[in-house]
C-alpha positions as CSV (number, residue, x, y, z in Angstrom):
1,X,0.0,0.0,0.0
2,X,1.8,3.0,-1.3
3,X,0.9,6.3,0.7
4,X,1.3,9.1,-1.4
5,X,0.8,13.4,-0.4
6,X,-2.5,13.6,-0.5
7,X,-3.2,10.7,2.3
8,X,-0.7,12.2,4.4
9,X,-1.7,14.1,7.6
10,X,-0.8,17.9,7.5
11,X,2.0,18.9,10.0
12,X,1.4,20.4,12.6
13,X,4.3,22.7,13.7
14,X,4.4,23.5,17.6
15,X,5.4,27.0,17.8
16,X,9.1,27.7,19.5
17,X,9.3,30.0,22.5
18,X,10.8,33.4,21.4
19,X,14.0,34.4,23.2
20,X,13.4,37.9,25.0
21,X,15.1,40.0,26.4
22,X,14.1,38.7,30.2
23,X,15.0,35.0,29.0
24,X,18.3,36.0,27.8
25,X,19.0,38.6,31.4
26,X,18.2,35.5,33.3
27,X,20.1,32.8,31.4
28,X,23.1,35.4,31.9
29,X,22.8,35.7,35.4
30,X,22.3,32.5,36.0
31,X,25.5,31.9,34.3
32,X,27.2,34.1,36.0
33,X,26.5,33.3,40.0
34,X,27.6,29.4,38.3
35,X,30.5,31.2,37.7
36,X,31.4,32.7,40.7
37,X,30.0,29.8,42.9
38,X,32.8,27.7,41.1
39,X,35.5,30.3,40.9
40,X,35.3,31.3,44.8
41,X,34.9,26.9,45.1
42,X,37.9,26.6,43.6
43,X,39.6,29.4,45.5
44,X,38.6,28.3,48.8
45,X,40.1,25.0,48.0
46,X,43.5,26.5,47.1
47,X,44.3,28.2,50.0
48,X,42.6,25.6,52.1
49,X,45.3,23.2,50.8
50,X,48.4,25.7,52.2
51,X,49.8,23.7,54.9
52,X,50.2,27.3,57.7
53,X,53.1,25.2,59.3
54,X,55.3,24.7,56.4
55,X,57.5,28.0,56.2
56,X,57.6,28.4,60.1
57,X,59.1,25.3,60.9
58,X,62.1,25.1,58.4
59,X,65.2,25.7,58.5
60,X,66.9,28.7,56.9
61,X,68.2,28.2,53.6
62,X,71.7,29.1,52.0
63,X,70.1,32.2,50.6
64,X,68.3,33.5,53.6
65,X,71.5,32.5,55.7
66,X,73.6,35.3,56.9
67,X,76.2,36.0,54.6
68,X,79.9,35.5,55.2
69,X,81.8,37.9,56.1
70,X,85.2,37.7,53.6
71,X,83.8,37.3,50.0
72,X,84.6,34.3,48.3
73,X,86.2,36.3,45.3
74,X,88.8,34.8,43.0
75,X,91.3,37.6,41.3
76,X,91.4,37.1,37.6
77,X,94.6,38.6,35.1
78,X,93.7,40.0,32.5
């Protein structure tokens, strides 16, 4: 049984919402607090990993160490 165009149903087309201005304002804000929800996440998180003890505790390194006091100077000919 071959159907041809004119035993075919008409379509029916559902109508799309329009975007407005209001649709768009809130998509963007909604956006945007996702944004900052995640960016002040992730920033809490980074300094919530600093470990506070780390720099107290060590020991002072060769360049915060008191330097000598005779320089360590080769003299060079020329």
């Amino acid at each position: 049984m071959a159907v041809g165009a004119e035993g075919a149903p008409p379509v029916q087309g559902t109508l799309a919402r329009p975007v407005t201005v209001g649709w768009f304002l809130k998509r963007s804000l909604l956006a945007v607090v996702i944004l900052i929800v995640a960016m002040g996440g992730l920033a809490w998180l980074t300094y919530a990993s600093i470990d506070p003890n780390t720099d107290i505790d060590a020991p002072p390194t060769a360049a915060k160490a008191a330097p000598d006091s005779a320089p360590r100077v080769t003299p060079v000919e020329l």
